[in-house]
C-alpha positions in Angstrom: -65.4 -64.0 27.1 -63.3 -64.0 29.8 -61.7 -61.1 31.8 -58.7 -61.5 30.1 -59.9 -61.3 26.5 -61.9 -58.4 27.5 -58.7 -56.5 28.2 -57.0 -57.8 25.3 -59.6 -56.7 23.3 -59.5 -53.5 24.7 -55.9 -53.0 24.0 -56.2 -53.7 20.4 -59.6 -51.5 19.4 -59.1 -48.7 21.5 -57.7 -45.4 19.9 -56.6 -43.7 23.1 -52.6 -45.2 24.2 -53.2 -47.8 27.1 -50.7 -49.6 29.4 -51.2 -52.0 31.9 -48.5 -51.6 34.9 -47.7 -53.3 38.2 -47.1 -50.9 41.4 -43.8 -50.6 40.9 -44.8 -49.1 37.4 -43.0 -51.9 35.2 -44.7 -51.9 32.4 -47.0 -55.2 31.6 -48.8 -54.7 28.6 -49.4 -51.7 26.2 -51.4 -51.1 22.6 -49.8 -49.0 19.7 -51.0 -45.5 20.4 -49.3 -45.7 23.6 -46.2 -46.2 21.9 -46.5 -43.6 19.4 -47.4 -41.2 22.2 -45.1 -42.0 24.8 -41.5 -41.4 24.7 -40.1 -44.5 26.4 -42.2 -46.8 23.6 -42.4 -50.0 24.7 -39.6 -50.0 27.0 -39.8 -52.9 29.9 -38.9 -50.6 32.2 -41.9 -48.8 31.6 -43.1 -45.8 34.2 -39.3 -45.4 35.7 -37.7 -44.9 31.5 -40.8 -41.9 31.4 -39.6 -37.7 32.1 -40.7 -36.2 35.1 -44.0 -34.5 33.5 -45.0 -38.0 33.2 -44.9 -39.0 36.7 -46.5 -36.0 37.4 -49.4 -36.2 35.1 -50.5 -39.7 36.4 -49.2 -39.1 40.0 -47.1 -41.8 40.2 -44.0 -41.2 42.4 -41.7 -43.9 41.2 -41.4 -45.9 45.4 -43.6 -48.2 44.0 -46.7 -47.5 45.2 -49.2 -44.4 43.4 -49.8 -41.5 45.1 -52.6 -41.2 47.7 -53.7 -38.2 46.4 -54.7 -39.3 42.8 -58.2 -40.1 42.5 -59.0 -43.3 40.9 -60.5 -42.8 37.3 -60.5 -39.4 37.6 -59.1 -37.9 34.1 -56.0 -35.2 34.6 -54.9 -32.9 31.9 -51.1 -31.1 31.0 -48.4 -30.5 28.7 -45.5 -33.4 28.5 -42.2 -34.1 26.7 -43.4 -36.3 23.8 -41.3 -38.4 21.1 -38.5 -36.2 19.3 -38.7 -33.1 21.7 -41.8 -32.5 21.0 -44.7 -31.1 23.7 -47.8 -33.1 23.5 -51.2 -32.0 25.4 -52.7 -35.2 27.0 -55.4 -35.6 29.2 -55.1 -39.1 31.4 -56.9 -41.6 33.8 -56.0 -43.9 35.9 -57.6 -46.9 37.2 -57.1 -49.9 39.8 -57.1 -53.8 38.8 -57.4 -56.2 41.3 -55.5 -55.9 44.8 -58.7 -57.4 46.9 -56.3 -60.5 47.4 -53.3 -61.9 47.0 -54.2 -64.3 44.8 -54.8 -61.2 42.9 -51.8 -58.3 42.7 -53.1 -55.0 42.4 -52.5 -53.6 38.7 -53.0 -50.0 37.2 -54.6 -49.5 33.6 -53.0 -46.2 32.3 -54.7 -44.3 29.5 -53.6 -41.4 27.3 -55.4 -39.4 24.8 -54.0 -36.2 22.5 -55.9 -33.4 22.7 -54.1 -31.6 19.9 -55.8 -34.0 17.6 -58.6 -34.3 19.4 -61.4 -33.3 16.8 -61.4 -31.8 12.9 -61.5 -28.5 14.3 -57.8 -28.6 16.0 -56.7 -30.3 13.0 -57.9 -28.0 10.7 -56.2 -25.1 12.9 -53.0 -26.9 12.6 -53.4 -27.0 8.8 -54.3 -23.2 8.4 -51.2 -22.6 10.5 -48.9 -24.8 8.7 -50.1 -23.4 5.5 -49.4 -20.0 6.9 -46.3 -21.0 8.0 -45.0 -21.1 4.8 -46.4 -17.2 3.5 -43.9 -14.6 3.3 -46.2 -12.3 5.4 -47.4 -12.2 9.4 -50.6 -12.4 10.3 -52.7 -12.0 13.5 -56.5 -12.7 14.7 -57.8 -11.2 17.6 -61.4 -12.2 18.7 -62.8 -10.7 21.6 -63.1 -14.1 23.5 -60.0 -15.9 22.7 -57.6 -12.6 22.4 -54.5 -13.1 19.8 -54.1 -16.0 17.4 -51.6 -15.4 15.2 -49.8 -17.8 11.7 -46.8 -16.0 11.1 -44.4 -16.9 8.5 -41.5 -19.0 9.5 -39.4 -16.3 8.3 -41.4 -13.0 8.8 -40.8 -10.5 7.7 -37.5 -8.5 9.9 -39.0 -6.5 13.1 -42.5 -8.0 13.5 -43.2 -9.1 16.8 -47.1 -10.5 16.6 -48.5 -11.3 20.3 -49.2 -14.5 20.0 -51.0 -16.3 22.6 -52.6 -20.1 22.5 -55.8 -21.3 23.8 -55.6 -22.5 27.4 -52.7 -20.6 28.0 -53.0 -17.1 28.6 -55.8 -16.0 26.6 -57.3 -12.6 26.4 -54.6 -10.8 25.2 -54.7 -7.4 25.2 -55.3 -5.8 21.5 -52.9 -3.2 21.7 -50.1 -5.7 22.9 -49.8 -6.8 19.0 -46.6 -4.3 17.9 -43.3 -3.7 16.1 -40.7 -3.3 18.1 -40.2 0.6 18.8 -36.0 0.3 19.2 -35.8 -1.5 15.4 -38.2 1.5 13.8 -36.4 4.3 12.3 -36.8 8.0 13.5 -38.2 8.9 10.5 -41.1 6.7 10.5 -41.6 6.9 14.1 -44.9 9.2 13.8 -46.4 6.1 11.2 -45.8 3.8 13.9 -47.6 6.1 16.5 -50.8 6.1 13.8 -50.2 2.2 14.0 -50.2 2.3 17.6 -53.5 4.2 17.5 -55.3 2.2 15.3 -54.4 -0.9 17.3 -55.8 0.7 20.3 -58.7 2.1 19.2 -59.7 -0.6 16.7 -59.9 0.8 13.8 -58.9 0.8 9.7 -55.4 1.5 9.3 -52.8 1.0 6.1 -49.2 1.7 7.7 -45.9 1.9 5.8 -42.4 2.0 8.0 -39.1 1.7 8.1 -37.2 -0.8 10.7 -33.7 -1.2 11.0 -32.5 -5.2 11.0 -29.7 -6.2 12.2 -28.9 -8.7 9.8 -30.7 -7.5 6.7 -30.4 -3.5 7.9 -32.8 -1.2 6.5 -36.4 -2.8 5.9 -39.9 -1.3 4.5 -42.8 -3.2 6.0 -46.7 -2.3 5.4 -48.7 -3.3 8.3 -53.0 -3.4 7.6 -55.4 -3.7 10.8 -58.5 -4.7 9.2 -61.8 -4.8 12.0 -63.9 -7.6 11.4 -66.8 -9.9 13.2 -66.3 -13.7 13.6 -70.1 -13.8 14.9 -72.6 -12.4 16.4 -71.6 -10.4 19.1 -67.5 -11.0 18.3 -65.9 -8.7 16.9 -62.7 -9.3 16.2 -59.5 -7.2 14.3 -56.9 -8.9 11.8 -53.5 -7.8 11.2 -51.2 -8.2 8.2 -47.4 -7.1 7.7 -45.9 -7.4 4.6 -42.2 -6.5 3.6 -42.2 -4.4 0.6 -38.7 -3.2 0.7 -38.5 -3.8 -3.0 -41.2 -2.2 -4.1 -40.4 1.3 -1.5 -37.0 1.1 -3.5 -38.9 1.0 -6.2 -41.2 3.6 -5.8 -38.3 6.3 -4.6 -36.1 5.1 -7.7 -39.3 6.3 -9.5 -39.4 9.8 -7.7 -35.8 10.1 -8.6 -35.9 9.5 -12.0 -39.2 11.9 -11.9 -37.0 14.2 -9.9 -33.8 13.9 -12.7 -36.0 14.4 -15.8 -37.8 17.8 -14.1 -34.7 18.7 -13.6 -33.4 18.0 -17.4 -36.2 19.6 -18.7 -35.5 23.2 -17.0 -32.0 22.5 -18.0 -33.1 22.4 -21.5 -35.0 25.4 -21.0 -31.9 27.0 -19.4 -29.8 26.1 -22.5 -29.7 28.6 -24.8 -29.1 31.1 -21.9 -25.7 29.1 -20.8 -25.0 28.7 -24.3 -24.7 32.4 -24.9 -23.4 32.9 -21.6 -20.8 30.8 -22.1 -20.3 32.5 -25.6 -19.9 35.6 -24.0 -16.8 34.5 -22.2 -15.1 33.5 -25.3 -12.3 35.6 -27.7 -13.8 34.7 -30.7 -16.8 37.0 -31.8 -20.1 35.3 -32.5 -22.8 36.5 -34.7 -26.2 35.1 -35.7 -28.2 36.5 -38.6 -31.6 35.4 -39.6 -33.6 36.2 -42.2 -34.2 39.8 -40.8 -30.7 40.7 -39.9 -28.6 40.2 -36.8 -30.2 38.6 -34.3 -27.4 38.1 -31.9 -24.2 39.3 -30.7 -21.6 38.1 -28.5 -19.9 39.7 -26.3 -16.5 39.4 -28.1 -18.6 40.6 -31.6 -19.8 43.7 -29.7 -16.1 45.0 -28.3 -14.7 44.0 -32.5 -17.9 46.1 -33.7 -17.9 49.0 -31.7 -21.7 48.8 -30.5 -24.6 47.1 -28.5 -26.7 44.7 -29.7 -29.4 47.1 -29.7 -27.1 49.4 -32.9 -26.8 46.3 -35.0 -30.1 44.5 -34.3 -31.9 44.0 -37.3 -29.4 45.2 -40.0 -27.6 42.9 -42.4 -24.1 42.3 -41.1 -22.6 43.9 -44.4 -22.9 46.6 -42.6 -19.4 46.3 -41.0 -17.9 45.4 -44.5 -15.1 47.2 -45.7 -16.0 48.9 -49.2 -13.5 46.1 -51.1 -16.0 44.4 -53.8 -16.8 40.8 -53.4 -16.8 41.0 -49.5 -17.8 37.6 -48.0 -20.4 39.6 -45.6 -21.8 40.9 -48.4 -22.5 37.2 -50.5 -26.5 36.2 -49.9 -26.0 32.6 -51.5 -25.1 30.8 -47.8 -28.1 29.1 -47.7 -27.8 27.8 -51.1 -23.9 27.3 -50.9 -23.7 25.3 -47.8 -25.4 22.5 -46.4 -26.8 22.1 -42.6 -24.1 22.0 -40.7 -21.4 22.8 -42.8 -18.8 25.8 -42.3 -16.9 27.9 -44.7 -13.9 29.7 -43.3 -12.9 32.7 -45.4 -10.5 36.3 -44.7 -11.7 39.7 -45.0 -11.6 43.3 -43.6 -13.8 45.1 -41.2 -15.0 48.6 -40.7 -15.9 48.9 -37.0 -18.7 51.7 -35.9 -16.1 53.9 -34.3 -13.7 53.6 -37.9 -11.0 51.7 -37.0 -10.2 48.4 -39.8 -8.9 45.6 -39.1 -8.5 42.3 -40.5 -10.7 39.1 -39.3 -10.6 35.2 -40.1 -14.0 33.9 -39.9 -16.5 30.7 -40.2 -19.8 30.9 -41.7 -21.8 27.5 -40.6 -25.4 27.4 -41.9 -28.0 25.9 -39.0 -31.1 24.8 -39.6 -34.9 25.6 -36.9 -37.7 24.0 -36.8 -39.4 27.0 -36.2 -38.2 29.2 -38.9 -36.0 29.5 -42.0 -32.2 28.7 -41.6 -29.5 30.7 -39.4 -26.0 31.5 -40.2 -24.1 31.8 -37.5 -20.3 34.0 -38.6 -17.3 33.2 -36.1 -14.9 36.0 -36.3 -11.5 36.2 -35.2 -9.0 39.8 -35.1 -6.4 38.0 -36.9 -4.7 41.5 -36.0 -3.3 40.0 -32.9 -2.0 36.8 -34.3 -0.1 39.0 -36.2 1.4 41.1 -33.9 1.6 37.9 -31.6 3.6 36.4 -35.1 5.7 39.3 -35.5 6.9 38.9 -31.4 7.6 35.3 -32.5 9.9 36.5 -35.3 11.6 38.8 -33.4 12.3 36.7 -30.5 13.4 33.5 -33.0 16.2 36.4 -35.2 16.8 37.7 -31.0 17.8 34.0 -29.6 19.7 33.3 -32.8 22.2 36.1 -32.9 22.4 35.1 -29.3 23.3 31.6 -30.2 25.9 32.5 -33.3 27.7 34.9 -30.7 27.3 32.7 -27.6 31.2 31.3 -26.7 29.5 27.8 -26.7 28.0 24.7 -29.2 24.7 24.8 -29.8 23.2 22.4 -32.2 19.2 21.0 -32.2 19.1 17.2 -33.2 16.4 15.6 -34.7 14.5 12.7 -31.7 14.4 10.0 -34.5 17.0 10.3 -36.9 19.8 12.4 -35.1 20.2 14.7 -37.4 21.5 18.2 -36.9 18.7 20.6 -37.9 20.6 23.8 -36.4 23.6 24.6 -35.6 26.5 27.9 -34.6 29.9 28.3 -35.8 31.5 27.0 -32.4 29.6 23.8 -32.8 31.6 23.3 -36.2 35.0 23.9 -34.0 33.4 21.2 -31.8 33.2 18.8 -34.8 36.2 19.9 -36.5 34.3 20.4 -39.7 32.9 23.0 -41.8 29.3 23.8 -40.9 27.9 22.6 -44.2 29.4 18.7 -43.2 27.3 18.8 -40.5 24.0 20.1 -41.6 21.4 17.2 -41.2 23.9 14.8 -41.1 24.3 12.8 -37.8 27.1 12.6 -35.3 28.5 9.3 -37.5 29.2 11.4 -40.2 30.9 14.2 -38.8 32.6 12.7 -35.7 35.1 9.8 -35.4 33.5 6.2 -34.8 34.3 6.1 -30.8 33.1 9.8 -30.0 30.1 9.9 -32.5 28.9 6.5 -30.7 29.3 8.3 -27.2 27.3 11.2 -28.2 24.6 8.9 -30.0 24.2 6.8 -27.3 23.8 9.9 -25.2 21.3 11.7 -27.4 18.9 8.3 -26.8 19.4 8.2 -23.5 17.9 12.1 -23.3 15.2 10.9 -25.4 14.0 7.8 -23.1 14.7 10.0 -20.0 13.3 13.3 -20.9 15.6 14.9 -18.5 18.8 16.8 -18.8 21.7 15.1 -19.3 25.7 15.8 -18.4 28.7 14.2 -19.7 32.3 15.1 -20.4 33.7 14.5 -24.2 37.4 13.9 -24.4 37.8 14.8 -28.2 42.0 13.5 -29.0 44.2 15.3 -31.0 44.3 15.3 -34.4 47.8 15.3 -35.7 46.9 15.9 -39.2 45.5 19.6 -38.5 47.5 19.9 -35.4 44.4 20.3 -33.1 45.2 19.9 -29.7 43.2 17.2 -27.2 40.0 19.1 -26.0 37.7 18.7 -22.8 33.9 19.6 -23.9 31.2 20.1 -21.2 28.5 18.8 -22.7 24.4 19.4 -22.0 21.5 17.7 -23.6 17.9 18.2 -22.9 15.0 17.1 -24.3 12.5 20.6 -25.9 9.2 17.9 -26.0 6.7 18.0 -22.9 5.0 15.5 -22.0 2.0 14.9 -23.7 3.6 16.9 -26.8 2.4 15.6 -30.3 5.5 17.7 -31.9 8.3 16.3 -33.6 10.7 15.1 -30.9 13.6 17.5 -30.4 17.0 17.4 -28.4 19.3 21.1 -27.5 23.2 20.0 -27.1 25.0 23.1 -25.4 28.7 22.2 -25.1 31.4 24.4 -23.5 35.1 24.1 -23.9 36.7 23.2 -20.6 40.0 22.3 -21.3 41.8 25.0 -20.0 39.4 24.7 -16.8 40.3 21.2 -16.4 44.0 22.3 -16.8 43.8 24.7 -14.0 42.0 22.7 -12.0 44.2 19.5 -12.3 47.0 22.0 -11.8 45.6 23.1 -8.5 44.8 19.8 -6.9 48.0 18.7 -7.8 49.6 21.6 -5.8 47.5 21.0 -3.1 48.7 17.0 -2.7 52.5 18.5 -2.8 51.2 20.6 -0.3 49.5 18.1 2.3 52.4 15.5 1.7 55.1 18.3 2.4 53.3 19.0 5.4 52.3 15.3 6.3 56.5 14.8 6.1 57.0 17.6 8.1 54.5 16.6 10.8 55.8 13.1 10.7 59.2 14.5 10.9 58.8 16.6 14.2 57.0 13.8 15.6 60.3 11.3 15.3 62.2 14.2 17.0 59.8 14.6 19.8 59.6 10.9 20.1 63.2 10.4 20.4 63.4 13.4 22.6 60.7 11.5 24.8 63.1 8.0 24.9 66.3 10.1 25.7 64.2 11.6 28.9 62.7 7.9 29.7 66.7 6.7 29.7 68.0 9.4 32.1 64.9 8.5 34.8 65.9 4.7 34.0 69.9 5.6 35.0 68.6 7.8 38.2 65.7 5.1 38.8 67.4 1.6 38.8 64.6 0.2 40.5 62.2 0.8 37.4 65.1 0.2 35.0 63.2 -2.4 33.3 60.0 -0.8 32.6 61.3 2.4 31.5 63.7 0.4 28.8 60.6 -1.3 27.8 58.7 2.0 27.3 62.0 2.9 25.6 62.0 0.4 23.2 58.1 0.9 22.4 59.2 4.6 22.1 61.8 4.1 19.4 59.3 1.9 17.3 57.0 4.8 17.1 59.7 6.8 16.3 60.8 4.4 13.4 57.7 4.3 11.5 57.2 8.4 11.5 60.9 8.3 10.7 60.1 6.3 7.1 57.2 8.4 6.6 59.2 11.5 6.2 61.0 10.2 3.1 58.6 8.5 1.2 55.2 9.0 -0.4 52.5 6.9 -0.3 51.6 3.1 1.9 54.3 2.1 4.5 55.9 -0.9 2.8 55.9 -3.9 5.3 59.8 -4.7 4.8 61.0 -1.2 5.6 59.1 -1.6 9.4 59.8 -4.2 10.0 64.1 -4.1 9.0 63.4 -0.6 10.8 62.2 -1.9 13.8 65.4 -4.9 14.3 67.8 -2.5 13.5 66.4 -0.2 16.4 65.8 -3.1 18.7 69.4 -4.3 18.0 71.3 -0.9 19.1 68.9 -0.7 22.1 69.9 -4.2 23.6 73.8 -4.7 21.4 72.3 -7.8 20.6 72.9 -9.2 16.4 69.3 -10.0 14.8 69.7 -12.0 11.9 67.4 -10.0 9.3 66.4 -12.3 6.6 63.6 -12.0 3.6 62.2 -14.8 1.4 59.5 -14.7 -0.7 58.9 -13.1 -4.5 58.6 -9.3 -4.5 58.2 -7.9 -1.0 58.1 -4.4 -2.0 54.3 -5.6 -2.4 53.0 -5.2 1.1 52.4 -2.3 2.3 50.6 -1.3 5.8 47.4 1.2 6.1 48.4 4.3 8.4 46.1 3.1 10.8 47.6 -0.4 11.3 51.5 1.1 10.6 52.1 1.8 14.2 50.6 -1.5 16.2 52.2 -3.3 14.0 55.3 -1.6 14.6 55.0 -2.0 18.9 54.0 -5.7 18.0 57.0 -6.7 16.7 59.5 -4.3 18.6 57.5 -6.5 21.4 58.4 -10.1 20.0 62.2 -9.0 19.4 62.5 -7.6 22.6 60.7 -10.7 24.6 63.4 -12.3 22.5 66.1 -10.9 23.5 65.2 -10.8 27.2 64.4 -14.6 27.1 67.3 -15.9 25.3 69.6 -13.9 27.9 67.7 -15.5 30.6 67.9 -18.5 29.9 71.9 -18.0 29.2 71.5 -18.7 25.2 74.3 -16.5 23.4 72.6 -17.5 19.8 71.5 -14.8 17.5 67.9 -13.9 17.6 66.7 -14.5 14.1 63.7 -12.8 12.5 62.4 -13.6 8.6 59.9 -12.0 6.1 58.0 -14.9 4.4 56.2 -13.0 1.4 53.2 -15.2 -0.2 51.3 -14.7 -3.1 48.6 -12.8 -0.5 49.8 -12.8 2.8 52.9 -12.2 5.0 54.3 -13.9 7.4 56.7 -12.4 10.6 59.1 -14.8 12.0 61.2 -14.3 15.3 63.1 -17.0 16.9 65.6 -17.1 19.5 67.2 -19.9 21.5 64.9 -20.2 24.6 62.0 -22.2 26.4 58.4 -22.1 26.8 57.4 -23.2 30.6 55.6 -26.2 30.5 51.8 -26.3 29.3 51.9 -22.6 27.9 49.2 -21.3 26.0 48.8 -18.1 24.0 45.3 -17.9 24.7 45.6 -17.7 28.3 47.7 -15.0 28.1 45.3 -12.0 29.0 45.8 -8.8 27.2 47.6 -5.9 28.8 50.2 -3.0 28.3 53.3 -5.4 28.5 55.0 -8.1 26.9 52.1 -11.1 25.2 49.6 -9.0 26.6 50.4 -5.9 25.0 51.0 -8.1 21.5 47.6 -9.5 21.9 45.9 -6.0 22.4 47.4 -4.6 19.1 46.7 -7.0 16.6 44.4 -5.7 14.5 40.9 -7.8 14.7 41.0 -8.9 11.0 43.6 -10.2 8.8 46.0 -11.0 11.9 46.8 -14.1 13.5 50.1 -15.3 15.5 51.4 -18.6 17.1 53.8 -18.6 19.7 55.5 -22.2 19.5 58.7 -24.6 21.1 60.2 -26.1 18.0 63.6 -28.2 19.6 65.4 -26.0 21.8 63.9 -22.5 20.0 60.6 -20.3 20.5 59.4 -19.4 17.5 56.6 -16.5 17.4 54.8 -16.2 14.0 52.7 -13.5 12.7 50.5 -13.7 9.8 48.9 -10.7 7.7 46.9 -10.4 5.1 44.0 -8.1 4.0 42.9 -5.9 5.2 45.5 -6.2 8.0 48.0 -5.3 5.1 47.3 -3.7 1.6 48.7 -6.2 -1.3 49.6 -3.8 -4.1 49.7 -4.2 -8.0 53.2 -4.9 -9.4 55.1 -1.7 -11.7 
């Protein structure tokens, strides 16, 4: 066999990877373990596709040539990247083919083995710790000569933090380096993890239970055992096991509580009877137990109705505070025959108390059977003495209320909730209805009141049902021409007499009070007051014109001494007079400012200012239906004493001797102001570029009120023509009489 064959052979029996490469590491030939093994696989490229820990472990520095320093078939062990991320522990050789000429190129035969599967013993290891990976427990070895081993779960349990160090790297770990982390155990197991600390250190027997705090799972139980044991002669060695048994710790204190609640139930049960008395103490009603030797047992209630202690009735039959009337129930002795276990007999009878008094008492007699002895009877007694006098207040207060209600000056009635019905009534609720009292006994409001003012009232008495609160309304009752009964106001009041959570019958209270004459004085006063205010308001509005027109007679006299500011002051003249005008038509009327009356007021004024005819004309269905607010009366006013004078002025200007002509155009919601004289607009004019201001446009476009106003200032044919519109809520459209 050649050499050839020989190497071929080689490639395919040996177990351990091999690869044949030339110096610049391409790779030549390889066999199937060094495939598996290397991460490259068979890549061409061969040394240069390898990681770095490669290179390193066969001491090839990738220029092509192998380092100087490696020795020829000398093996070389370490940790490299394997397939899939994993870390593989080889051990390698390397060895030179050929080079003596160059016939024959140098070659390097590379070979690989795993020591992590290197004999049974490491395979074994790897199957005790993937077994133990799967437990729901940690566990750690510690042999003298190795130090820590450890196969901890691959979710242990929350805390555990076993020292875990493998062969060949860092052995000899220190026994008391295996721990739980001291800033996850809570303070109050801190002094058990101390006694684990201990028994780590010292190597001995300990059984640990502890409580750590996870962040994920929060609070954990865990029970940690260090067992000491001897892997050979002369190695000792110490195992440690930590279990979470956080189910069964919540177990076990569950346990303790429910020990905890039933110690706790059983001296209640002793306590018992004491609380039961106790708490009969505390009650009114007087409680007495007899047995077959007498009374055993008083209450406190029994004792104050008896006139004694225990200790002076103790023993003694209880017919001993019977009355001397034959047939007394204390004095019967067929209970225990009578009744059954359980059942109670109530019966009436009269007691002599030790200090003489005698007084009447309602009472129960329930027989109760012992275990422990013949039968009890246990006697509830009641002073019935009270209820009666409590009974005789109730009287007396019911015959006190109704005299007040038959001489109270108002209607009183009580209505049944469901039906209406009056179950009580006084005599002034019969001159309510207008009827006899017996009509309106049980009857409801239907019957006794006519259809609209008995379906008022109904309605009413459901609504104070559903609400529960007290309700107020005013009843107009007409009058009735056939008795001559006048038309009367009633005040009336209905409230609910049910609380919540009642189970009486529901009942309503209707208190009503006569008011008409009230009402009368009251409508009488309010009227004198509006004569009042509007005699005033006329008077006000009436000095006001004077003062005005006092105010425009001054302005003139500056105007005749000041020709220079003739024009102005006539101006503030004219605005003056318009004020004037509209207090002057509030002094003789009531009521809105109709629109017609300004604006007739205001041409007539601006016509004896200037001696100038204005055509007045109205068109248009019923303009006595505008009216202005007080508020708008006035700029309205100034606006249109503006556009009559601008006019005016204009038309004379421009030498026109036409009329100035202003309309009223009434619509069915709006009103339009027209004022047109004979005059020209300069060219390109624009209302909106008129700025507003205390003259002339300006001062017309600073009064109109923001809403319902608009106006138009236009050249049709040889007249300007300035139209102002109103409508609501710049003017107030009123109904038609």
């Amino acid at each position: 066999m050649d050499a050839s064959a020989e190497l071929r052979a080689l490639f395919e029996l040996s177990p351990a990877g091999l690869a044949l490469v030339d110096p610049s590491g391409r790779l030549l030939r390889h066999n199937a373990p060094w495939a598996a093994l290397s991460p490259a696989g068979a890549d061409p490229r061969g040394l240069v596709a390898l990681p770095q820990s490669w290179h390193q472990l066969l001491g090839w520095e990738g220029q092509g040539e192998w380092s100087p320093g490696v020795p020829v078939d000398a093996p070389a062990e370490a940790w490299v990247d394997g397939p899939g991320g994993r870390k593989l522990h080889l051990r390698a050789r390397v060895r030179r083919l050929g080079g003596a000429t160059p016939a024959a190129p140098a070659r390097w035969l590379l070979q690989i083995e795993d020591l992590g599967l290197e004999d049974d013993a490491a395979r074994s290891a790897l199957q005790i710790t993937a077994l133990m990976g799967t437990a729901g427990v940690g566990v750690a070895t510690w042999d003298a000569e190795q130090g820590w081993s450890s196969a901890a779960s691959r979710r242990p349990p929350p805390g555990v933090q076993a020292a875990t160090t493998a062969a060949g790297n860092g052995g000899g770990t220190q026994l008391s380096q295996l721990s739980i982390g001291r800033d996850v155990v809570e303070t109050e197991s801190l002094p058990d993890y101390g006694r684990l600390q201990q028994a780590l250190r010292q190597r001995e027997r300990a059984e640990v239970r502890y409580a750590v705090r996870h962040p994920d799972t929060g609070r954990r139980w865990l029970l940690t055992r260090v067992e000491p044991a001897e892997l050979g002669p002369g190695r000792p060695a110490m195992s440690v096991v930590t279990l979470d048994i956080t189910d069964e710790e919540n177990a076990r204190r569950h346990n303790e509580l429910l020990l905890q609640e039933q110690a706790r139930a059983r001296e209640s049960l002793l306590l018992q009877t004491d609380r039961t008395r106790a708490v009969l103490d505390s009650v009114l009603v007087g409680i007495v137990t007899v047995g077959a030797n007498g009374i055993e047992w008083m209450n406190r209630s029994a004792r104050r109705m008896f006139g004694g202690e225990l200790a002076d009735f103790q023993g003694q039959p209880i017919a001993v505070v019977a009355s001397p009337e034959p047939g007394h129930p204390l004095r019967r002795t067929d209970w225990a025959s009578v009744l059954a276990e359980g059942q109670a007999e109530t019966f009436e009878c009269k007691l002599v108390a030790r200090d003489g008094r005698d007084f009447w008492v309602v009472g129960n007699a329930v027989l109760t059977g012992s275990d422990a002895g013949p039968s009890q009877l246990t006697f509830a007694l009641l002073d019935i003495e009270r209820r009666r006098q409590a009974e005789n207040q109730i009287a007396q207060a019911q015959a006190s209320l109704q005299r007040i209600i038959e001489t109270a000056p108002l209607a009183i009635a009580l209505f049944d909730g469901r039906g209406l019905q009056v179950l009580q009534l006084n005599q002034m609720l019969s001159a309510f209805a207008r009827r006899p009292a017996a009509e309106i006994q049980g009857r409801p409001p239907s019957l006794w009141l006519p259809g609209p003012e008995a379906a008022a009232l109904s309605a009413d008495l459901h609504q104070a049902v559903a609400s529960r609160e007290m309700l107020r309304r005013e009843l107009h009752r007409d009058a009735d021409p056939e008795t001559g009964e006048p038309a009367r106001e009633w005040d009336v009041r209905i409230v609910s007499l049910r609380d919540v959570g009642d189970s009486h019958e529901e009942q309503l209270l209707l208190v009503a009070s006569d008011v008409t004459e009230q009402r009368a004085a009251e409508q009488a006063r309010f009227e004198a007051a509006i004569a009042q205010r509007e005699m005033l308001v006329k008077e006000v509005h009436h000095r006001i014109k004077n003062n005005l027109q006092g105010v425009a007679g001054l302005l003139q006299q500056n105007a005749q001494r000041h020709p220079e500011a003739a024009g102005a002051l006539a101006e503030a003249v004219g605005q003056v007079h318009a004020i004037a005008q509209v207090h002057g038509l509030q002094v003789g009327m009531t009521g809105p400012l109709r629109v017609r009356g300004v604006i007739e007021a205001i041409a007539q004024s601006v016509q004896r200012m200037f001696g100038r005819p204005i055509r007045y004309e109205v068109e248009g269905p019923a303009p006595h239906r505008f009216a202005l607010t007080e508020a708008d009366s006035i700029p309205i006013a100034l606006t249109v004493n503006e556009l009559l004078t601008n006019a005016i002025k204009h038309s004379t200007h421009h030498g026109a001797t036409g009329d100035v002509c202003c309309r009223l155009l009434c619509e069915d919601a709006a009103v339009r102001i027209s004022v047109a004289s004979a005059s020209q607009l300069p060219a390109g004019f624009s209302l909106a570029q008129v700025p507003p201001g205390i003259s002339g446009l300006g001062l017309v476009r600073a009064l109109l009120p923001r809403k319902g106003s608009a106006m138009t200032l236009e050249q049709q044919g040889e007249q300007v023509v300035a139209m102002l519109r109103l409508e609501p809520p710049a003017v107030t459209v009123l109904e038609p009489l």
